[in-house]
gemmi code that builds the backbone of each chain (N, CA, C; Angstrom):
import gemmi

chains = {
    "A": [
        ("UNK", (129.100, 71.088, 111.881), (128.681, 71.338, 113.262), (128.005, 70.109, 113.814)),
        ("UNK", (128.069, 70.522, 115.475), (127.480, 68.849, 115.480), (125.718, 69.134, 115.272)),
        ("UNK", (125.282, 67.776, 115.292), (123.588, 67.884, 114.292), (122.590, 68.525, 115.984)),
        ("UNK", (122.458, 68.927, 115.226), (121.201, 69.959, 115.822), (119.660, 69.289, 115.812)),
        ("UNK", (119.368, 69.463, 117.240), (118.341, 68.367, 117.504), (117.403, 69.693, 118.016)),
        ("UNK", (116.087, 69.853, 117.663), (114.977, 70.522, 117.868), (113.876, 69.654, 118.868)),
        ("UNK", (113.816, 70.103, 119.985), (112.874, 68.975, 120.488), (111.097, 69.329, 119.603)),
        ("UNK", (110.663, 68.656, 119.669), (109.183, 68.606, 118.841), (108.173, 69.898, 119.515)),
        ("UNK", (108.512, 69.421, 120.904), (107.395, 70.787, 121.142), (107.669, 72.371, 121.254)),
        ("UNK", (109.153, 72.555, 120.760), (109.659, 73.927, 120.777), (108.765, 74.628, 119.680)),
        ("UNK", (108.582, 74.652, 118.441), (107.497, 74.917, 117.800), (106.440, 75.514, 117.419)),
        ("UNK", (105.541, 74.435, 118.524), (104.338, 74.821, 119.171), (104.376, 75.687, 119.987)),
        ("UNK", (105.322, 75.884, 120.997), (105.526, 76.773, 121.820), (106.091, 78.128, 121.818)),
        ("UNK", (106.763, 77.907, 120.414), (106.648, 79.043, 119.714), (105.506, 79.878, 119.421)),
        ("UNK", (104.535, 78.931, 118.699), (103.431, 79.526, 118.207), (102.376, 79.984, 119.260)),
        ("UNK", (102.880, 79.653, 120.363), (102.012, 79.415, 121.648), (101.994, 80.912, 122.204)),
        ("UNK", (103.060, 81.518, 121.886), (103.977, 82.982, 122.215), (104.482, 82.281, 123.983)),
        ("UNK", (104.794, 81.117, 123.775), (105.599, 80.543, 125.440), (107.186, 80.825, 125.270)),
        ("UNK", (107.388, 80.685, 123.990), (109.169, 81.181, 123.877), (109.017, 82.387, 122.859)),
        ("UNK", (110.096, 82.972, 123.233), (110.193, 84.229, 122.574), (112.014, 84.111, 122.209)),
        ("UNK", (111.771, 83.770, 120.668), (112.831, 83.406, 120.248), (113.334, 84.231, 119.353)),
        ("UNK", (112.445, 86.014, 119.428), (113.249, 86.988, 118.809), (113.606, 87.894, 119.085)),
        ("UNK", (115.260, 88.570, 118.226), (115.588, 89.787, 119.236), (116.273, 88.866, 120.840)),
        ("UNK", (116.348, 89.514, 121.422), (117.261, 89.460, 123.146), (116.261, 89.472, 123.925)),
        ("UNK", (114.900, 89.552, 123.625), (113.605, 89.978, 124.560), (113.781, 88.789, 125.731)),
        ("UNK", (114.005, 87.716, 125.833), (113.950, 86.391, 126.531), (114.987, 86.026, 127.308)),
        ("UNK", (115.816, 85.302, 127.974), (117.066, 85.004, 128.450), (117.215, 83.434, 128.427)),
        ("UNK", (118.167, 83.523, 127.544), (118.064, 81.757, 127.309), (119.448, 81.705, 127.960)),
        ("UNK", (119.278, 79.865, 128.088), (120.549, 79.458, 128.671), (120.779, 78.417, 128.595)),
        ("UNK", (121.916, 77.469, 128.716), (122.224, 75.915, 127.997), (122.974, 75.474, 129.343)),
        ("UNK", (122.593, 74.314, 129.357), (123.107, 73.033, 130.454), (123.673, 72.129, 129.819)),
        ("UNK", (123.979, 71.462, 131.290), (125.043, 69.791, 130.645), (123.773, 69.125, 131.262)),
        ("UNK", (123.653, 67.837, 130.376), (122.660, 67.327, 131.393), (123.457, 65.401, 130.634)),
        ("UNK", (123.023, 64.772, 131.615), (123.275, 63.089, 131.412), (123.152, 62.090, 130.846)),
        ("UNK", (121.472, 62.970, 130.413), (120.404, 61.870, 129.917), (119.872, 62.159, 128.410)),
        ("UNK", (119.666, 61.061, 127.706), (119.417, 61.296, 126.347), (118.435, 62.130, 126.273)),
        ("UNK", (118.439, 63.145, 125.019), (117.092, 63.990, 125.185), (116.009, 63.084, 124.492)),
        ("UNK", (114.895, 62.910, 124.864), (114.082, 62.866, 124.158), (113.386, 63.590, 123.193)),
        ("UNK", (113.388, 63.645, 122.030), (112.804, 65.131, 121.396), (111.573, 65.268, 121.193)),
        ("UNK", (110.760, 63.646, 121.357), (109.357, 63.642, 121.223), (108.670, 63.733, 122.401)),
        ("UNK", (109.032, 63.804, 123.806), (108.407, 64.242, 124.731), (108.829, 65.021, 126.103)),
        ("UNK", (110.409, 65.326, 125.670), (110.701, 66.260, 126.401), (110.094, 67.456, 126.315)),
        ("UNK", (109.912, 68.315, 127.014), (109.653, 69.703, 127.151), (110.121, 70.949, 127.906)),
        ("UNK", (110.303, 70.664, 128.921), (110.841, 71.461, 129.883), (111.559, 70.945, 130.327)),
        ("UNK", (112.511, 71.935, 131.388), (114.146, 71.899, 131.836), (113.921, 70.482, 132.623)),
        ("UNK", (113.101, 70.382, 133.427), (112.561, 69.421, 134.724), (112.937, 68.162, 133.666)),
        ("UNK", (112.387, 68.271, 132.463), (112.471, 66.539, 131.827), (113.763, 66.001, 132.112)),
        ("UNK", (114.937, 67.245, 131.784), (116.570, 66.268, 131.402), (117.057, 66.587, 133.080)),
        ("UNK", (117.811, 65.887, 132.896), (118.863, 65.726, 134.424), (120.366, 65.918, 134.258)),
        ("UNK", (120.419, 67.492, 134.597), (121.578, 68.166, 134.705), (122.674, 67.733, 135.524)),
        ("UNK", (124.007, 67.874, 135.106), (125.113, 67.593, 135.873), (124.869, 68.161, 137.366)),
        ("UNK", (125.272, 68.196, 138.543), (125.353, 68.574, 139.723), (125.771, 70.617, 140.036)),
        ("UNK", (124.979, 70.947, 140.383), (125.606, 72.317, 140.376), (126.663, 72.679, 141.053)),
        ("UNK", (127.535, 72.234, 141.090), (129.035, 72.338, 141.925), (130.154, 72.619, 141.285)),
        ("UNK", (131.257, 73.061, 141.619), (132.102, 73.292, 141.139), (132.792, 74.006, 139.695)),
        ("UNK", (131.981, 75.209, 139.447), (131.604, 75.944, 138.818), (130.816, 75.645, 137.395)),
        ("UNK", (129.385, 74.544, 137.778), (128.401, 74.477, 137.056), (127.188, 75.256, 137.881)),
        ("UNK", (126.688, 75.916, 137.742), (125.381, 76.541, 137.832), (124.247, 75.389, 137.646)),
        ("UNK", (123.100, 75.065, 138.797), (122.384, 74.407, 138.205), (121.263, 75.590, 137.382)),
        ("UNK", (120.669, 74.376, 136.512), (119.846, 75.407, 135.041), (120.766, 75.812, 134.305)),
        ("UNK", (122.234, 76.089, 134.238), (122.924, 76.233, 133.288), (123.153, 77.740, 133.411)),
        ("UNK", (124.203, 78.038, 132.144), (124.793, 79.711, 131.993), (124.408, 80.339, 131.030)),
        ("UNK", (124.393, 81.585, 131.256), (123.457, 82.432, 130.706), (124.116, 82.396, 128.953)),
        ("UNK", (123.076, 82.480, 128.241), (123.472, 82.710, 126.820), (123.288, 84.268, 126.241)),
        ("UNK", (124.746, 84.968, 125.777), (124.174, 86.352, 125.458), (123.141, 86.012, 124.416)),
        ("UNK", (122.307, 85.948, 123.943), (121.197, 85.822, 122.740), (120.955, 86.453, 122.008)),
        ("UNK", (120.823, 86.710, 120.698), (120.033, 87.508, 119.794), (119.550, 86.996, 118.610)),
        ("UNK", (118.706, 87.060, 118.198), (118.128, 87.052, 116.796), (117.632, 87.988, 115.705)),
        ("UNK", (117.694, 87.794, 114.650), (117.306, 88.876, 113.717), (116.886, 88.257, 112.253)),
        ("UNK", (116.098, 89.258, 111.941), (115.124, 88.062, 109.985), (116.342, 88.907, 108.811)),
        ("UNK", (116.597, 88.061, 108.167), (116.763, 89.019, 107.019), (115.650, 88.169, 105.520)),
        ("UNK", (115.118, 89.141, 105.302), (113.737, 87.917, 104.144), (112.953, 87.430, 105.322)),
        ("UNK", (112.975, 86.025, 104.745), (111.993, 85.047, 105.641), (112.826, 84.439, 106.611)),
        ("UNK", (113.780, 84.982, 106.474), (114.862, 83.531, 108.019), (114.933, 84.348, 109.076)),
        ("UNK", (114.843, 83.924, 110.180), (115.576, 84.068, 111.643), (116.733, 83.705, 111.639)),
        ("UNK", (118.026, 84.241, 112.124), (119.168, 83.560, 112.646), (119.661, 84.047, 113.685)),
        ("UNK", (119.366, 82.826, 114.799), (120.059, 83.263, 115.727), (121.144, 82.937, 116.350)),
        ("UNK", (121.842, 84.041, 117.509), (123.203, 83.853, 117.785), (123.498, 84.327, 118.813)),
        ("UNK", (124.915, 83.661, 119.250), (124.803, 83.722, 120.922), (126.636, 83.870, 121.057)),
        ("UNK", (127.026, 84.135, 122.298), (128.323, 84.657, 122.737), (128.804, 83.361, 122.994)),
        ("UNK", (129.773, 82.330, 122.437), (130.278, 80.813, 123.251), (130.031, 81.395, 124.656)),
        ("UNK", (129.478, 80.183, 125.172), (129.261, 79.737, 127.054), (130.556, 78.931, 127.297)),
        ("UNK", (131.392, 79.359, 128.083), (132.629, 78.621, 128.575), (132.041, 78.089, 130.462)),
        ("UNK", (132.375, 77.099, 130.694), (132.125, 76.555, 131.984), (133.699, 76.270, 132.306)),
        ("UNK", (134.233, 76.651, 133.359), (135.521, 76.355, 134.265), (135.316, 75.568, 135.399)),
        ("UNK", (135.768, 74.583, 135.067), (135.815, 73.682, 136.619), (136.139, 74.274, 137.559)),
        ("UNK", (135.960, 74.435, 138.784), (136.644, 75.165, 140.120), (136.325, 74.204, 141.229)),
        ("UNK", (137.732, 73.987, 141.848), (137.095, 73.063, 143.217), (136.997, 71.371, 143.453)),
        ("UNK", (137.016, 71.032, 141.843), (136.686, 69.804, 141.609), (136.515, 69.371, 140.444)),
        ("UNK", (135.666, 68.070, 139.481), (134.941, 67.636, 138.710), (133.862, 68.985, 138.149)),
        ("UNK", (133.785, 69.568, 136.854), (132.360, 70.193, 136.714), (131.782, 69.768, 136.999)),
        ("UNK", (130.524, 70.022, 137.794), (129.317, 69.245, 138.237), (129.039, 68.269, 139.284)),
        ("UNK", (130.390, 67.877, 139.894), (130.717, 66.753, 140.023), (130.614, 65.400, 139.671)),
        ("UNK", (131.124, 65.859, 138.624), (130.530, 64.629, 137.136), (131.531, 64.496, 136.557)),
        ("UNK", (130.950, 62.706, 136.321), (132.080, 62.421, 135.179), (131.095, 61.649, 133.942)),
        ("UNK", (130.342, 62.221, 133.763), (129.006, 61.982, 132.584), (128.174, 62.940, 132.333)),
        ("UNK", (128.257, 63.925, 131.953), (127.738, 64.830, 131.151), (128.172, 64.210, 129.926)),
        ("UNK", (126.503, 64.753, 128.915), (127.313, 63.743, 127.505), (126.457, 65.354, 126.777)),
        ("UNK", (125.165, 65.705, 127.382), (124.510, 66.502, 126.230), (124.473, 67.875, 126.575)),
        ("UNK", (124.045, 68.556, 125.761), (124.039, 70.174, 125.799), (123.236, 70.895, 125.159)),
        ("UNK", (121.883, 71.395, 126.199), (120.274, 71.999, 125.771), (120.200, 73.210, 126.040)),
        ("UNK", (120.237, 73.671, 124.831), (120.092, 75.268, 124.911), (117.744, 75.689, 125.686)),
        ("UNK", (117.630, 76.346, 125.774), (115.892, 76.914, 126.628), (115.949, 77.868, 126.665)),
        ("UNK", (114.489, 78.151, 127.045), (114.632, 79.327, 127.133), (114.101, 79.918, 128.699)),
        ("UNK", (115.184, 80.674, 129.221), (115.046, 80.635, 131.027), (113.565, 81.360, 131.048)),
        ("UNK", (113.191, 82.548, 130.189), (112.231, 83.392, 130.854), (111.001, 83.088, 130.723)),
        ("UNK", (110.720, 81.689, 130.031), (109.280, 81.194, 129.574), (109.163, 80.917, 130.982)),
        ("UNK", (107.906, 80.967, 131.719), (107.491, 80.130, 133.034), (108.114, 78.770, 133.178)),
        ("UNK", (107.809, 77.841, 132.456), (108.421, 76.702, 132.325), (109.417, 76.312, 132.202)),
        ("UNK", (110.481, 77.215, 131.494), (111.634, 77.018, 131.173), (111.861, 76.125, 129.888)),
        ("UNK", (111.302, 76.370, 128.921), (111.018, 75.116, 127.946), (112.244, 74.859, 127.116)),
        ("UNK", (112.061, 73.773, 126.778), (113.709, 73.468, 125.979), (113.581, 73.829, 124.249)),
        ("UNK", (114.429, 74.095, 123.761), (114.170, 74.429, 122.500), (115.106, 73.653, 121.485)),
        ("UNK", (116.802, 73.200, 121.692), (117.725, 71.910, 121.293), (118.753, 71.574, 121.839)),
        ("UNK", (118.851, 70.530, 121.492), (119.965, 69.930, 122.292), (121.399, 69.577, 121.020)),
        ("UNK", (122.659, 69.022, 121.724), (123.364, 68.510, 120.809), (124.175, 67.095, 122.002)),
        ("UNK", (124.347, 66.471, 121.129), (124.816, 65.119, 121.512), (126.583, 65.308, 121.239)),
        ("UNK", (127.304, 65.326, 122.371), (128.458, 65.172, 122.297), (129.512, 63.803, 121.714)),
        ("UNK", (128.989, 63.089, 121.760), (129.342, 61.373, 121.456), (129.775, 60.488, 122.467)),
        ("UNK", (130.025, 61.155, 123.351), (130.912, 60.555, 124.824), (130.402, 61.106, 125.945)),
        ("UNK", (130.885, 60.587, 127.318), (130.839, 61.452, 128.343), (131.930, 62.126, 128.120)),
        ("UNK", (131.990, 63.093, 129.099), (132.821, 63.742, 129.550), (133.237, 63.892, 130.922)),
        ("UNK", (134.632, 64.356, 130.913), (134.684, 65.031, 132.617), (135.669, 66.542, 132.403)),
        ("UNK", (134.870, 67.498, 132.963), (135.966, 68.778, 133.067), (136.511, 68.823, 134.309)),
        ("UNK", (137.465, 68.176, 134.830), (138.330, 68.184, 135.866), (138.757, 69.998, 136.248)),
        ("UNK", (139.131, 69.892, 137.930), (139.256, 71.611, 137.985), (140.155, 71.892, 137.550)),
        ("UNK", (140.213, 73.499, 137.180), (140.372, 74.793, 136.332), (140.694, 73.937, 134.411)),
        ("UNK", (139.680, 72.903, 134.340), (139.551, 72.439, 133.077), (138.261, 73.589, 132.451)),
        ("UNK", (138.280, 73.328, 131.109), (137.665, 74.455, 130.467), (136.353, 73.443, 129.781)),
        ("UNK", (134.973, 73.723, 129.537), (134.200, 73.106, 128.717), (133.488, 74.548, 127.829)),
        ("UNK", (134.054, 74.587, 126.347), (133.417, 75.648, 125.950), (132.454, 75.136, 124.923)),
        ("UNK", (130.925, 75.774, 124.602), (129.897, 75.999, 123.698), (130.124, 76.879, 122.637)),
        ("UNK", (130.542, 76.518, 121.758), (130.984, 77.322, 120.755), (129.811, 77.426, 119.732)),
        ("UNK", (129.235, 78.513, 119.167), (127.873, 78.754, 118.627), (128.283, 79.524, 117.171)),
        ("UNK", (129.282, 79.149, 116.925), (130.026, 79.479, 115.292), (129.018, 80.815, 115.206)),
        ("UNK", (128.592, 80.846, 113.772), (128.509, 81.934, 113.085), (126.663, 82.008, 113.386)),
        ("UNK", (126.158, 81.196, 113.694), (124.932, 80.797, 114.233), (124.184, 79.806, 115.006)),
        ("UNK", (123.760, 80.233, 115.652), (122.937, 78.583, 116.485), (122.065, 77.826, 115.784)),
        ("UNK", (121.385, 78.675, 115.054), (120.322, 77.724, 114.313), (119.690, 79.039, 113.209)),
        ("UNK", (119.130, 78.746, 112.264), (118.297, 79.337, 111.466), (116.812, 79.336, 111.311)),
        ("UNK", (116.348, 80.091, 110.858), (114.751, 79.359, 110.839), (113.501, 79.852, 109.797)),
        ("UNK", (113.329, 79.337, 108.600), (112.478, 79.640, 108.149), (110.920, 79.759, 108.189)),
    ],
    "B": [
        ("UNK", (117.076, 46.392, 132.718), (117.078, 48.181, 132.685), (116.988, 48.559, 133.744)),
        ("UNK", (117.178, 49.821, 134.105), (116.455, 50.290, 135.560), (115.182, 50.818, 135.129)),
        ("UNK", (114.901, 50.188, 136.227), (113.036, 50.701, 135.772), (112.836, 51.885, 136.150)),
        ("UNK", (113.612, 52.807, 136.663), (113.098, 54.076, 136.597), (113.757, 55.199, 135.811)),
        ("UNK", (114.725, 54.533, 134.516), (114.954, 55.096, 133.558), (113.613, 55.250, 132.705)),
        ("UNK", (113.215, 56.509, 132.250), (112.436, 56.800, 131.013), (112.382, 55.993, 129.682)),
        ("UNK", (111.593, 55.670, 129.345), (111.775, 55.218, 127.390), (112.684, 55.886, 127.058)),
        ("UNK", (113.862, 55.741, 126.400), (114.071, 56.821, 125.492), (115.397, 57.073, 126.154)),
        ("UNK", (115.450, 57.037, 127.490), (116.537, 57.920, 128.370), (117.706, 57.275, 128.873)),
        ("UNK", (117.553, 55.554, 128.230), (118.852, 54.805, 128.307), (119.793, 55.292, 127.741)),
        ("UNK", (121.289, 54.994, 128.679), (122.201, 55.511, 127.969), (122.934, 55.413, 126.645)),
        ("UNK", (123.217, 55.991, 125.526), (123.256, 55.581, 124.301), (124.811, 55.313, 124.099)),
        ("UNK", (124.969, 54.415, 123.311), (126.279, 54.154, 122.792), (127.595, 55.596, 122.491)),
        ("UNK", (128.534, 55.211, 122.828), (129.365, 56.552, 122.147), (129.458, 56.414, 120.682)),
        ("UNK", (129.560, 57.728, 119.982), (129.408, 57.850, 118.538), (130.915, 58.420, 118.462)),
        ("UNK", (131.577, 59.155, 118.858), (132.820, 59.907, 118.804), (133.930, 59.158, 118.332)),
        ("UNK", (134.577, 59.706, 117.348), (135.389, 59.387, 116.416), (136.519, 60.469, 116.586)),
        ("UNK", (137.776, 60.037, 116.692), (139.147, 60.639, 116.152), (138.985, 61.483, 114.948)),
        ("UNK", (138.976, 62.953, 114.314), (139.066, 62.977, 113.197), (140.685, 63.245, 113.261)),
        ("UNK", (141.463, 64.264, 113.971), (142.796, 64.591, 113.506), (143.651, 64.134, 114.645)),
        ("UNK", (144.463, 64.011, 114.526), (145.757, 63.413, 115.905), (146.278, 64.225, 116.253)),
        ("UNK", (146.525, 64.389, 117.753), (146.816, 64.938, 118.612), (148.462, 65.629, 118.188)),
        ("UNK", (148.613, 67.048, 117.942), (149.353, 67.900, 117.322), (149.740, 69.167, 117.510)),
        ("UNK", (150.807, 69.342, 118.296), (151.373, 70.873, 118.555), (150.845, 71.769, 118.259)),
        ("UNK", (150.579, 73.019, 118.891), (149.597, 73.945, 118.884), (150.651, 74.943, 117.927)),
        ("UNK", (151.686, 74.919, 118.298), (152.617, 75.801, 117.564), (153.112, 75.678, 116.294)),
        ("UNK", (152.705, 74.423, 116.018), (152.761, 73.945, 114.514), (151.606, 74.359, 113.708)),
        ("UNK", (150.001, 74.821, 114.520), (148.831, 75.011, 113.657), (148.374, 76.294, 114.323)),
        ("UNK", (149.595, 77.116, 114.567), (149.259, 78.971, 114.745), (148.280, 79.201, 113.628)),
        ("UNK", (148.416, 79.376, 112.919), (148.375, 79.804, 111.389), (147.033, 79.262, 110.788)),
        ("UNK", (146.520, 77.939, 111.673), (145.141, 76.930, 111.097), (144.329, 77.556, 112.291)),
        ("UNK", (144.435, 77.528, 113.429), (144.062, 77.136, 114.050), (142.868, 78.812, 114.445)),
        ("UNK", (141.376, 78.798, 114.555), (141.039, 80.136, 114.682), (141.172, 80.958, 116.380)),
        ("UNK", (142.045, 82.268, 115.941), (142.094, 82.856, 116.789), (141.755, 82.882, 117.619)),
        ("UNK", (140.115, 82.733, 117.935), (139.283, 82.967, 119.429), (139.485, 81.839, 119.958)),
        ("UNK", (140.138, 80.484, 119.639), (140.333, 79.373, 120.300), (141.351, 79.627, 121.266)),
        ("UNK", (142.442, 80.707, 120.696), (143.836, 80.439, 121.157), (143.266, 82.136, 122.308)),
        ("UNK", (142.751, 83.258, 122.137), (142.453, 83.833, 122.901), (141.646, 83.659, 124.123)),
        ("UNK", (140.514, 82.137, 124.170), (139.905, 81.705, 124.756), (141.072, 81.124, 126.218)),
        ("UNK", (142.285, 80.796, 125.717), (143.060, 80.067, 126.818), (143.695, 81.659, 127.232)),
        ("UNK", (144.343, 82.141, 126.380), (144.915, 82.698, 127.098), (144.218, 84.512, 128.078)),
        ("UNK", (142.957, 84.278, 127.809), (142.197, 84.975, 128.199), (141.468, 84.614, 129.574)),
        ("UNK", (140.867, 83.716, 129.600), (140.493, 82.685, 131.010), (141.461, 83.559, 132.466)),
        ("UNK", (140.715, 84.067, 133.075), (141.887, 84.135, 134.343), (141.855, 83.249, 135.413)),
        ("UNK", (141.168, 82.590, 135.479), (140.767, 81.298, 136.128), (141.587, 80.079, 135.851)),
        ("UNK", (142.142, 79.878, 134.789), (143.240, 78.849, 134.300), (144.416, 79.164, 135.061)),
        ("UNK", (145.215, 78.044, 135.161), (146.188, 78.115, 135.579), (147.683, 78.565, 134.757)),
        ("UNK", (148.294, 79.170, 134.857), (149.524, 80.034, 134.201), (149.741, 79.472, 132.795)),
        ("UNK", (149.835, 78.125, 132.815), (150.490, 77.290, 131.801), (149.436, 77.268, 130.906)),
        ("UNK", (148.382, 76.854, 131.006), (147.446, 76.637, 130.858), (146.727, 77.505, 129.477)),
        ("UNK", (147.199, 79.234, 130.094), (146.773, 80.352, 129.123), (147.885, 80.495, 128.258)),
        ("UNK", (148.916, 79.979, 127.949), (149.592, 79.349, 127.026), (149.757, 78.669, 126.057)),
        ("UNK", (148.918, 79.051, 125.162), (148.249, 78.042, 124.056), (149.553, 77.427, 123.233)),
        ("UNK", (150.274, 78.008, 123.251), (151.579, 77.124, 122.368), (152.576, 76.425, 123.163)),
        ("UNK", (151.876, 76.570, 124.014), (152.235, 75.059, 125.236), (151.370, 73.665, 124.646)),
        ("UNK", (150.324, 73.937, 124.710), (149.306, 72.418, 124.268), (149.503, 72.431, 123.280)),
        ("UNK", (149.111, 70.491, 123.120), (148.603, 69.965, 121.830), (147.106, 69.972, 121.773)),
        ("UNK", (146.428, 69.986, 120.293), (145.335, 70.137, 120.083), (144.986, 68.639, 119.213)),
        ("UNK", (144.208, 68.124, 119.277), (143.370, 66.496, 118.283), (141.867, 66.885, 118.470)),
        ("UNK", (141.163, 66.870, 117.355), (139.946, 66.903, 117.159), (139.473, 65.467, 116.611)),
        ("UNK", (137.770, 65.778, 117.131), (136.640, 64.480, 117.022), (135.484, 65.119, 116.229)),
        ("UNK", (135.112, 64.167, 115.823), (133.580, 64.629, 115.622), (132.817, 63.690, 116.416)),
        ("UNK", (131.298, 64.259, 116.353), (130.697, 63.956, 117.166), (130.458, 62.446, 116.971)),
        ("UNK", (129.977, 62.114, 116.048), (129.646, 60.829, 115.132), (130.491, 60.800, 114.247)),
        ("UNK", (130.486, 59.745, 113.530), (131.022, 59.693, 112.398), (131.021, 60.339, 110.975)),
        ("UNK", (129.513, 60.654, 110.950), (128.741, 61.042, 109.800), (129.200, 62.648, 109.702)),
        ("UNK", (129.460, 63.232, 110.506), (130.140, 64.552, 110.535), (130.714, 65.173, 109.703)),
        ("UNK", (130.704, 66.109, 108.824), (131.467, 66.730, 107.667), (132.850, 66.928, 108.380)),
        ("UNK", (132.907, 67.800, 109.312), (134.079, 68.306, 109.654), (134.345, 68.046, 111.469)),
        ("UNK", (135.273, 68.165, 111.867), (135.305, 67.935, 113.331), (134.520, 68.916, 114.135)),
        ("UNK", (134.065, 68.722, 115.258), (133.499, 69.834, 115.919), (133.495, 69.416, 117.508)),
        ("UNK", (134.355, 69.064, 117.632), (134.909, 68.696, 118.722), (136.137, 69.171, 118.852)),
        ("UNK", (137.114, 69.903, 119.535), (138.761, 70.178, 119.549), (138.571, 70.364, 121.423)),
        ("UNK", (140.171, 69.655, 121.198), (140.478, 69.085, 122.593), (142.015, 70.133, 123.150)),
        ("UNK", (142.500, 70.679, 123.520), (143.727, 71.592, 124.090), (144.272, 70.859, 125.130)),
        ("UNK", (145.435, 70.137, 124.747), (146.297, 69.154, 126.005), (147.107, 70.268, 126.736)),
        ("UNK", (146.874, 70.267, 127.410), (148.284, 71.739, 128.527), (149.169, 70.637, 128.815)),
        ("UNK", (150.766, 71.346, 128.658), (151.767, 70.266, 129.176), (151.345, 69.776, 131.001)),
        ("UNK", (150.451, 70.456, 131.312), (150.322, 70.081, 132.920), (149.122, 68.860, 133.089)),
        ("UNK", (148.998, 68.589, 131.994), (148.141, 67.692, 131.732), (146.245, 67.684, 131.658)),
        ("UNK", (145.989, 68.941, 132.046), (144.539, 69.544, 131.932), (144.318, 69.533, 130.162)),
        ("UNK", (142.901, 69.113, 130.414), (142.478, 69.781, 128.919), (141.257, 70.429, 129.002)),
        ("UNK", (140.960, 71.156, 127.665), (139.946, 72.043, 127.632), (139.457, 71.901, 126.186)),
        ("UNK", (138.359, 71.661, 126.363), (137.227, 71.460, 125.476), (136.348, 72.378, 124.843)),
        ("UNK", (136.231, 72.267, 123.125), (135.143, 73.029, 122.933), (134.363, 71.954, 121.908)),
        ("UNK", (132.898, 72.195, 122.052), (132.275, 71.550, 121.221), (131.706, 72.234, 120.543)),
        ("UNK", (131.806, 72.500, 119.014), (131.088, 73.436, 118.090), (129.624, 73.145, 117.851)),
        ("UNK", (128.625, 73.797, 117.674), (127.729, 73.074, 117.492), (127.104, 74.350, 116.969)),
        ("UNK", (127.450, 75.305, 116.371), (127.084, 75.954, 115.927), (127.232, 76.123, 114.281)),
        ("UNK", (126.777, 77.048, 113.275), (127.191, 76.875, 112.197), (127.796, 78.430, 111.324)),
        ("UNK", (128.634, 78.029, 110.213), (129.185, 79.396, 109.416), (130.535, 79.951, 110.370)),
        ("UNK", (130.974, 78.415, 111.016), (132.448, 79.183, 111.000), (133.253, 77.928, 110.467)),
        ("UNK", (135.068, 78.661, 110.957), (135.666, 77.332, 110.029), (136.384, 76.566, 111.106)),
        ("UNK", (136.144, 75.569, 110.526), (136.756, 74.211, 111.068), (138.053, 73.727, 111.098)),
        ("UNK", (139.146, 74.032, 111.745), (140.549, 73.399, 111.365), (140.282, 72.174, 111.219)),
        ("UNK", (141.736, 71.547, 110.101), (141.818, 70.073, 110.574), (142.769, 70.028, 109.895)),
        ("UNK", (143.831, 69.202, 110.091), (144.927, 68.710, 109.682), (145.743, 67.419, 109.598)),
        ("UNK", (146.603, 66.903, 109.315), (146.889, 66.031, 108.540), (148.365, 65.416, 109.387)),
        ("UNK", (148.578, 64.293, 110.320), (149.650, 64.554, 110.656), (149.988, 63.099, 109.942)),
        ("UNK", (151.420, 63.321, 109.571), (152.061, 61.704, 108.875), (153.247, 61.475, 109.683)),
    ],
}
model = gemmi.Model(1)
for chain_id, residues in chains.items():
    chain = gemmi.Chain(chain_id)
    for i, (resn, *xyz) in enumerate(residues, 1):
        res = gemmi.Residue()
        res.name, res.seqid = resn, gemmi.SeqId(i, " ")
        for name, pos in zip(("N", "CA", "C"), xyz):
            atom = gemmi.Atom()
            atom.name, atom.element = name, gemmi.Element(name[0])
            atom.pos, atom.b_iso = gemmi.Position(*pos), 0.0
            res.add_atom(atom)
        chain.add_residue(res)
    model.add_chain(chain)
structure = gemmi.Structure()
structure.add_model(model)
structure.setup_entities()
């Protein structure tokens, strides 16, 4: 899978009770955004700079079905693939979207929790498809 | 630089690598996992051809190099659109194949 980047202050903000990263209680959701994440001082949605909300990108991104559950000591959580369809144009009207940050929408802040680095830009030209595929889990967590 | 780029927030080099070559979808029925090929032809928003998965060719990347397996797969439609998924999740399986 591609490597899974935790920004630093998801965590804390865990422990903070600012994300609520168990169970469906929360509504998370993942964007395209341009700009490298920082993981040591990003925090919230406001830090990264999302593709353009046009042409069937949503700005803040699309909703993630979510759930989590422990079995022992782990969390694993998991989510429905997010498919984005170009409509109209360019997704976003972009031709540089490179990353993809999952958050969590219902914290006040909107805080980010990881990102993944695609290797390239991209462009989803219209009725082109960009899907988030979240395999058998998004992440684990002991 | 531009000075009102962030530390950190310059744009980074591409890492993306070729893992498999670009290869008939109808040749990797059989590899290739189901929800990929239901994903096209499920879409009603695509265009006719499009939800036709044994119309396209498929070539996967990984993200970097360092990558175990690809997690990148690309769907060429003969109309020339493609559609993208990037895996980034974990505990499923990965096609990949071998073309000579």
């Amino acid at each position: 899978m591609a490597t899974y980047v935790k920004y630093d202050t998801a965590i804390q903000k865990l422990c903070d009770k600012l994300i609520d990263a168990f169970g469906s209680t929360d509504l998370w959701k993942a964007i395209i955004h341009t700009d490298a994440p920082v993981t040591a001082t990003d925090s919230v949605l406001t830090d990264l700079v999302q593709i353009a909300g046009s042409n069937g990108y949503t700005t803040d991104g699309n909703t993630i079905t979510f759930n989590s559950t422990r079995t022992g000591g782990t969390i694993t959580a998991t989510g429905v693939d997010v498919v984005w369809t170009a409509s109209g144009g360019n997704l976003g009207a972009s031709t540089t979207g490179r990353y993809v940050t999952v958050y969590d929408s219902t914290a006040a802040a909107k805080d980010v929790w990881c990102s993944w680095d695609y290797g390239a830009t991209f462009t989803v030209a219209d009725t082109e498809t960009f899907t988030l595929d979240f395999g058998a889990s998004i992440w684990t967590m002991t | 630089m531009d000075d009102d780029v962030r530390p950190g927030k310059e744009p980074r080099p591409f890492t993306q690598v070729l893992a498999c070559k670009r290869h008939p979808v109808k040749k990797l029925l059989g590899l290739i996992p189901a929800k990929y090929i239901e994903a096209l032809e499920q879409n009603q928003l695509l265009s006719s051809c499009c939800r036709h998965p044994e119309n396209h060719d498929i070539e996967a990347f990984k993200s970097k190099p360092e990558e175990p397996m690809p997690d990148i797969y690309v769907f060429h439609c003969t109309c020339g659109r493609r559609h993208r998924r990037f895996c980034v999740g974990g505990g499923d399986v990965r096609p990949v194949w071998d073309v000579r």
